[in-house]
Structures are given as structure tokens and as C-alpha cells.
N, C-alpha and C positions, 0 to 999 in steps of 0.2 A: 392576375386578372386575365380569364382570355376575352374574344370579342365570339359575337355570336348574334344573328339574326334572329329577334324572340319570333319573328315572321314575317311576311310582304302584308298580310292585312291583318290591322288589329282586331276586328274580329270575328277571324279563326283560330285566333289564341285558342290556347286551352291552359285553366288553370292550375301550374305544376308548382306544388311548393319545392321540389327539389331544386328549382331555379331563382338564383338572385341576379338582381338587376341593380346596377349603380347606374348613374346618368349625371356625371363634373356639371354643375351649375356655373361655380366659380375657382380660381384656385387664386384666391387671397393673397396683396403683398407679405402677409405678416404670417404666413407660411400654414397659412387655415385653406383648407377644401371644402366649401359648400357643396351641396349634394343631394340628388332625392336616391333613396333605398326603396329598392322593392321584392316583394316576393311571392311569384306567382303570375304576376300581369307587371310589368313595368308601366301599365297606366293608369294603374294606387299604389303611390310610392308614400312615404315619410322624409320629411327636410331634416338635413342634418348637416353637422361645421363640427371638423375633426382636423387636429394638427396635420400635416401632411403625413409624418411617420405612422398617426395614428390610423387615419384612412388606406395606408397601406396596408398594413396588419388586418384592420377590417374587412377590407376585400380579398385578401389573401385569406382569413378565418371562416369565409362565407363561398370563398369561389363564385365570386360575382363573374355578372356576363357584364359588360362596357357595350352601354350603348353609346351606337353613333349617330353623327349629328345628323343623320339623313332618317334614323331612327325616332331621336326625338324628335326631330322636325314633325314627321308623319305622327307622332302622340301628340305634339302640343296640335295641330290640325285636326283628329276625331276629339281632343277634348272640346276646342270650339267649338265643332259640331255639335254637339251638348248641349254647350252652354248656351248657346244663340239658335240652335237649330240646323245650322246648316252648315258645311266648310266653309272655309275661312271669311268668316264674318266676325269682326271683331270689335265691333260696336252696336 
């Protein structure tokens, strides 16, 4: 896994399939990693719960980027955005 800035604003992304995106949700007592996958934008991912071994191998098969928490912080903030209209509005 390396680490890797998809950018400072999401968006001026630009759509690169060559790029995978992981983002740790949870990492499970019972040795499962919840997770969203993405590829191309890390802000449409897919949810997904993989044994720890197996999420390795996954991110190592994919050369995912690891986002960070200041990363996804900044996504779950423009999805708000979205969803309510505005940053961080959450009701």
C-alpha cells in the first residue's frame, strides 16, 4: 500500500482509472477490515469486509492509494455538501 494525496480539492480531481483508492472504515475484533474501494475518484467507492490477510493481498493486487483521515474527513465534508447543500450540515 503506498499513501498518496488523490488532491487538496476534490474537485479538481480528475477521473484516473489507473488509480485505486482504499479508505479502513473498521478493522474488526474478529480480524475482518471493513472498507470502501474506489477507482478513479475516492468519492464513489463500494463497501466492503475482507479477513485481514485477505485485504492485504487486495490492496497489494490493486496498488491501492490509503487514504488519510484528514482525506477522508475532507470527502465525508463535500459529500455533505451534496446531500444537504452545503458543508457541513448534517441534519
Amino acid at each position: 500500500m503506498s499513501s498518496h494525496s488523490p488532491h487538496a480539492e476534490p474537485a479538481s480531481r480528475s477521473f484516473d482509472v489507473t488509480r485505486r483508492y482504499v479508505r479502513v472504515r473498521e478493522r474488526r475484533d474478529d480480524g475482518f477490515v471493513e472498507f470502501d474501494f474506489s477507482i478513479g475518484d475516492p468519492g464513489l467507492s463500494v463497501e466492503l469486509v475482507m479477513s485481514a490477510p485477505d485485504y492485504a493481498s487486495f490492496c497489494a493486487i490493486h496498488q491501492v492509494l490509503q487514504l488519510s483521515d484528514d482525506e477522508a474527513a475532507a470527502l465525508d465534508l463535500e459529500q455533505l455538501k451534496w446531500r444537504y447543500g452545503q458543508p457541513g450540515v448534517s441534519e
